[in-house]
N, C-alpha and C positions, 0 to 999 in steps of 0.2 A: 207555544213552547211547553214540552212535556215537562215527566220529572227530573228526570236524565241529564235533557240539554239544560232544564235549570242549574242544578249542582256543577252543571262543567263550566257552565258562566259565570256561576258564584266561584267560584273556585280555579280558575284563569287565572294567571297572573296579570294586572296590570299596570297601568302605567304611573311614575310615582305622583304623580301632583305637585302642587304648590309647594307642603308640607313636606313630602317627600325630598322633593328638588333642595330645597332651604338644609333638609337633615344631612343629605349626603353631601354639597359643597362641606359645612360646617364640621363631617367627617374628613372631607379631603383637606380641609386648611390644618388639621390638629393633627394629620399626618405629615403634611408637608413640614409644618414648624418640627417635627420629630424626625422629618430628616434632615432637616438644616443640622440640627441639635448633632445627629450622629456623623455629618461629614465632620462635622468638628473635632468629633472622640476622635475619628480617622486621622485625622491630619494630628492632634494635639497627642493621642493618645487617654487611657484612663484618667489621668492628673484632670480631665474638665470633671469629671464624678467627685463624689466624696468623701469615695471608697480609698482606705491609706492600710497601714498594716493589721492595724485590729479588725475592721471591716473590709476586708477581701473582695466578700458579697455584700449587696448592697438593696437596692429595689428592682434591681433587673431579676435577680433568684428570685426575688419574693412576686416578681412576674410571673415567672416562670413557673412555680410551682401552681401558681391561679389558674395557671392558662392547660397546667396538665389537668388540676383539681377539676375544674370545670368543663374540660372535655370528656367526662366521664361520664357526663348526663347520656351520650349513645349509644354506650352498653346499660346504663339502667333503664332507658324510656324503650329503645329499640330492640332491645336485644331481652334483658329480659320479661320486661312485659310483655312484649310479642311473643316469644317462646310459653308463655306463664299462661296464654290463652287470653290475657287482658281486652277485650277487643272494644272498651272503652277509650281504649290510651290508641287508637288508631288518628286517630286526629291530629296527633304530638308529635306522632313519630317520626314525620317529615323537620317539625321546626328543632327536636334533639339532634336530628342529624347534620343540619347547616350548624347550631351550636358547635356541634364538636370536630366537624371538618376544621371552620375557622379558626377556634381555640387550639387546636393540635398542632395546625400549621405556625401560628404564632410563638407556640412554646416554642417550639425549635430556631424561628427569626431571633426568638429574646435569648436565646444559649448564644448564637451567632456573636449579636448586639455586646452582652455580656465579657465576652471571649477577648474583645479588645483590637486584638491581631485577627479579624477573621479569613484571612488565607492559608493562618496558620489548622484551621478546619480541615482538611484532607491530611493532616501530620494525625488525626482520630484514625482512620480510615488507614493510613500506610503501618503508621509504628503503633496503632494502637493494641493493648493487652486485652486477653479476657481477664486474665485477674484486679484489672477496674472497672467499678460500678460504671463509668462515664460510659463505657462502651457498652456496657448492658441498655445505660439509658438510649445513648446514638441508636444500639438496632430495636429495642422497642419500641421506638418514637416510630422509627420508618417503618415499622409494620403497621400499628396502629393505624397512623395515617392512612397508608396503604387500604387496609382492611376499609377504615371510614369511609373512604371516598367511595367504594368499590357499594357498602350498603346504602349511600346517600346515592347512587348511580342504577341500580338496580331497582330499585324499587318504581323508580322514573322513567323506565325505558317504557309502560306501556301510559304512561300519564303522556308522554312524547308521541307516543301515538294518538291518542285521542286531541293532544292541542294541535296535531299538524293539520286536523281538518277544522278544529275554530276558528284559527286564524285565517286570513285571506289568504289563498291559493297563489304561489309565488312571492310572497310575502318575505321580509326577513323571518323571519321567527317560524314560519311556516317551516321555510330551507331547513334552516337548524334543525328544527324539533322534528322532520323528518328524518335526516343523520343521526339524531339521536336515539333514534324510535330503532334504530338498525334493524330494518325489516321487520317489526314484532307486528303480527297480523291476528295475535292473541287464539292460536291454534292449540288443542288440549297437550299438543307433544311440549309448546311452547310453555304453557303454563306450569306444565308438570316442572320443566326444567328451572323455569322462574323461581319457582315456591321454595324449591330444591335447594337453591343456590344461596334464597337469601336464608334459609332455616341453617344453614352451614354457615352463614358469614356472620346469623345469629349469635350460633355457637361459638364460633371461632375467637370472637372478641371480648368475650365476659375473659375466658383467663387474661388474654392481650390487654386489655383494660385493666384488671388485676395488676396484673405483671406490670403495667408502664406506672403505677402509682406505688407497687412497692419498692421498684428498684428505684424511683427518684427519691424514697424515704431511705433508701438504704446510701444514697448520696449523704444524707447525714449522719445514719445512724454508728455507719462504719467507720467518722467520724470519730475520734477519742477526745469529745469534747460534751462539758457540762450544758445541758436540755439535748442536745441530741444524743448522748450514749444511752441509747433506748432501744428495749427488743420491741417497747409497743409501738413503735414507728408505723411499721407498715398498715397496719389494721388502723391505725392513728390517720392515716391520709385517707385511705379509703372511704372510712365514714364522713371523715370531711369532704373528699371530694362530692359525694353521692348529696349532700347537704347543699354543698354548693351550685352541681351542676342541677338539682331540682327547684332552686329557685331562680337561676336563670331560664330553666322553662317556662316557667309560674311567669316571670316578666314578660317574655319575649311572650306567648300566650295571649296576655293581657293589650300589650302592643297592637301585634297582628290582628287579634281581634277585631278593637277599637275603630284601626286604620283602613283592613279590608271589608270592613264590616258584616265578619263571621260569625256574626252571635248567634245562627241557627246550630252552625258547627261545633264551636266549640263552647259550650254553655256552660251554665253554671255547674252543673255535674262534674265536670272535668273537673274545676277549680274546688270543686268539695273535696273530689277523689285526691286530686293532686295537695291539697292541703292536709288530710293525713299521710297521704306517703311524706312530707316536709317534714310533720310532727315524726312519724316515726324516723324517721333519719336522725332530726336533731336528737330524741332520747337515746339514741347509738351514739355520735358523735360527743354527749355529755359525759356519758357513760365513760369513752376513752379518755376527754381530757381532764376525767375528776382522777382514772390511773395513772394519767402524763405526769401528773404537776403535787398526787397527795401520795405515793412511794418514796418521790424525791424531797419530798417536806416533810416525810414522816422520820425517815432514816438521816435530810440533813449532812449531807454528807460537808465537809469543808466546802471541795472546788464548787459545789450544787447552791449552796447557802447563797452567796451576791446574787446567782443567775435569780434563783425564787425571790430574792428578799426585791429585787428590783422589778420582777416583772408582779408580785403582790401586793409590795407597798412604796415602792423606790419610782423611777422617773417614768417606767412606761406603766405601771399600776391603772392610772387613768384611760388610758388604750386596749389594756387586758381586761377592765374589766366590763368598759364599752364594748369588747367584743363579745362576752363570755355570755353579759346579763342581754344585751341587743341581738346577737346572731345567733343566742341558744335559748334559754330563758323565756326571753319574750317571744318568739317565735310559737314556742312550745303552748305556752300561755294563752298566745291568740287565736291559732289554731284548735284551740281543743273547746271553743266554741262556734256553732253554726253559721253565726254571722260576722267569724275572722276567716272563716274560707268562702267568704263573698269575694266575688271581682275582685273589686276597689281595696279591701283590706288585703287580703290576699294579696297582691300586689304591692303595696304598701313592706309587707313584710318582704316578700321575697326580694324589694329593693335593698331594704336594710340588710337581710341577709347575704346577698353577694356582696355587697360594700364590705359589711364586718368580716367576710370572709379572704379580700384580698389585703387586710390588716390583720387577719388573724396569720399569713404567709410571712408579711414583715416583721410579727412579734416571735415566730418559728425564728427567722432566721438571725437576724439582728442584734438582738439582745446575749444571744449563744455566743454569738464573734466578738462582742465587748468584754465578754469575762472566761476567757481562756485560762487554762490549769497554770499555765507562765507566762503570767504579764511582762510585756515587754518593758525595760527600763532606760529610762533615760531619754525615753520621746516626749516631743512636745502633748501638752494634754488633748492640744487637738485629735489629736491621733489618736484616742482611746474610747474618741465620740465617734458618731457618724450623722451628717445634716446630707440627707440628699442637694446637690443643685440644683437649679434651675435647669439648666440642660438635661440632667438625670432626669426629672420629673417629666419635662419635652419628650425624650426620646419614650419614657415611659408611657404616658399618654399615649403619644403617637403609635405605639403597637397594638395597647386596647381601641385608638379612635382607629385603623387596622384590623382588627377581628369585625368590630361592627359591621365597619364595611363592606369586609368580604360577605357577612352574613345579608345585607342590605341587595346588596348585587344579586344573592342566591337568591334572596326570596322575590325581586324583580321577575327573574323568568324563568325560576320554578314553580311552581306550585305548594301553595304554604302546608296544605292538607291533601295525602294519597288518592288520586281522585279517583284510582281504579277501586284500590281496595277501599275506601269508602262505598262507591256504588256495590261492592258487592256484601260487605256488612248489611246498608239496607235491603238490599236483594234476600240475605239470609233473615234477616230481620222480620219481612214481609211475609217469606214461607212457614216460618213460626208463627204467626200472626196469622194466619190464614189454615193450617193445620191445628 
């Protein structure tokens, strides 16, 4: 076996195993309980949530915005590190792209979920306005997606050719991955057009990525309500999301790794590299939420004062500040030693970091809808709290134990790492080495 056919055996998808098999039932049950959970919203209505008038939104938005947040990792690992010349971050680019298919698609399932009435979803579509955000977000979401699939699909039309001959000849996978390969015989007319395409669908999605994180910021901002009447919204998500969806790399990374055992592939270099871009992300994202939270406490405005005094010192204080010192703080801290962007820490962090991150969505949203400019009078106190349900939390899970899976599936019988443009990095590699 040469070099060649090595890397394309190391780098085959296989089959899942033991572990595997155990991972994905244990995703399919924590989906199925999440849609037990939502035929009931169906039939019952919102009233099973515990969502009433103060809290509208609930942990479905604060879904939601995770699931945009974190789909952003495919404009910064794909798109602009590949355009930036990065050709360290070749290894990644395939695992950011299953990330943000799955996550994209999900955000729009959780708007669905959310929405209550979802047939009332095509009343977006007939009577909807451009003069609301919702519709801004509706055709962003469909682009993006659009765009995602189209660069998680291209890049694999010629890894689809080289798997249709690993496999046995008439084989399932074989069939497939020869349809997929749609005749690429990797001819230079062929190539030129390849490079072409994805160098455009490069470009195409940094604004499109842009664009879907600030208009769902603009979902609050345009909001005339205390923690969201903010112009630093948009660049406030951004940084966040780019934070968030890099440490969901850094995990899945770690994973993948471990599991297909690519430790030739993706080594510890990545996880160094990748651990400063983390650090720098987090000192951007500090940076906005010391403007988010010390304007509005500086100036103190009446309706602003509960919203801060609660989220500083009042009931979710202990959740802010679990996110602020755990998902920014320490991150920042670990990382900016050698041996916090090892594997094992490295990972470590980036776990904590998307955790703190999709509680840092619920302290967005949450605590904003409990302290409206006109409190409502004369409701029960209940009403002025919010306790997710049980079933809320069900269907909740069940959409993230839903992204996994879809990503689980992808990386089954794709290829976790670009196996063409790999071979041709060492192929360049080699010629500098040899000149």
């Amino acid at each position: 076996m040469n070099v060649q056919e090595k890397i394309i055996h190391d780098l085959a998808p296989g089959k899942f195993g033991k572990r595997g098999t155990i991972w994905t039932l244990s995703l399919i049950v924590i989906t199925l309980i999440g849609v037990y959970a939502y035929i009931d919203q169906i039939r019952n209505g919102l009233a099973i949530t515990g969502m009433r008038d103060y809290a509208f939104w609930g942990i479905y938005i604060s879904n939601f915005v995770f699931f945009v947040a974190i789909s952003l990792v495919g404009s910064l690992v794909t798109a602009i590190l590949r355009l930036s010349g990065a050709v360290w971050s070749i290894p990644l680019t395939r695992i950011a792209e299953i990330i943000a298919v799955a996550a994209i698609m999900m955000a729009g399932l959780t708007i669905i979920i959310d929405m209550g009435r979802p047939e009332r979803l095509v009343n977006l579509f007939i009577h909807g306005r451009l003069q609301s955000p919702i519709i801004w977000d509706v055709i962003v979401i469909t682009t993006y997606l659009f765009i995602s699939l189209l660069l998680l699909y291209y890049p694999l039309i010629p890894d689809f050719a080289i798997l249709k001959n690993h496999f046995k000849k008439g084989s399932f996978l074989s069939k497939w991955y020869t349809k997929l390969a749609i005749n690429w015989t990797g001819t230079q007319k062929q190539v030129k057009i390849h490079k072409r395409a994805i160098k455009i669908l490069s470009i195409m999605i940094i604004p499109v990525a842009f664009g879907i994180h600030t208009v769902t910021a603009w979902l609050f901002a345009t909001t005339f309500r205390p923690g969201w009447d903010s112009t630093n919204f948009g660049p406030y998500f951004v940084s966040g999301a780019f934070v968030v969806g890099a440490g969901g790399v850094i995990a899945a990374m770690y994973i993948l790794r471990r599991y297909y055992h690519l430790e030739n592939y993706i080594t510890e270099k990545h996880f160094d590299n990748m651990g400063k871009v983390l650090a720098m992300l987090c000192l951007l994202y500090l940076y906005f939420n010391i403007n988010e939270y010390l304007i509005p406490a500086f100036k103190l405005k009446k309706a602003e004062e509960s919203h801060i005094v609660s989220l500083l010192f009042g009931h979710y204080a202990p959740l802010f500040w679990s996110v602020i010192v755990f998902g920014l703080i320490v991150p920042i801290i670990g990382v900016a030693f050698k041996k916090g962007r090892k594997p094992l820490p490295l990972f470590i962090i980036a776990i904590i970091v998307v955790i703190t991150a999709w509680w840092k969505r619920f302290l967005i949203v949450t605590p904003t809808l409990l302290h409206p400019f006109l409190p409502i009078q004369g409701v029960p106190e209940a009403w002025t709290l919010y306790s997710p349900t049980w079933k809320e939390w069900a269907i909740t899970f069940g959409t993230l134990s839903m992204a996994l899976l879809i990503m689980t599936f992808l990386v089954r019988f794709f290829p976790v790492i670009p196996i063409q443009e790999y071979l041709e990095s060492k192929s360049e590699e080699s010629k500098t080495e040899e000149s």
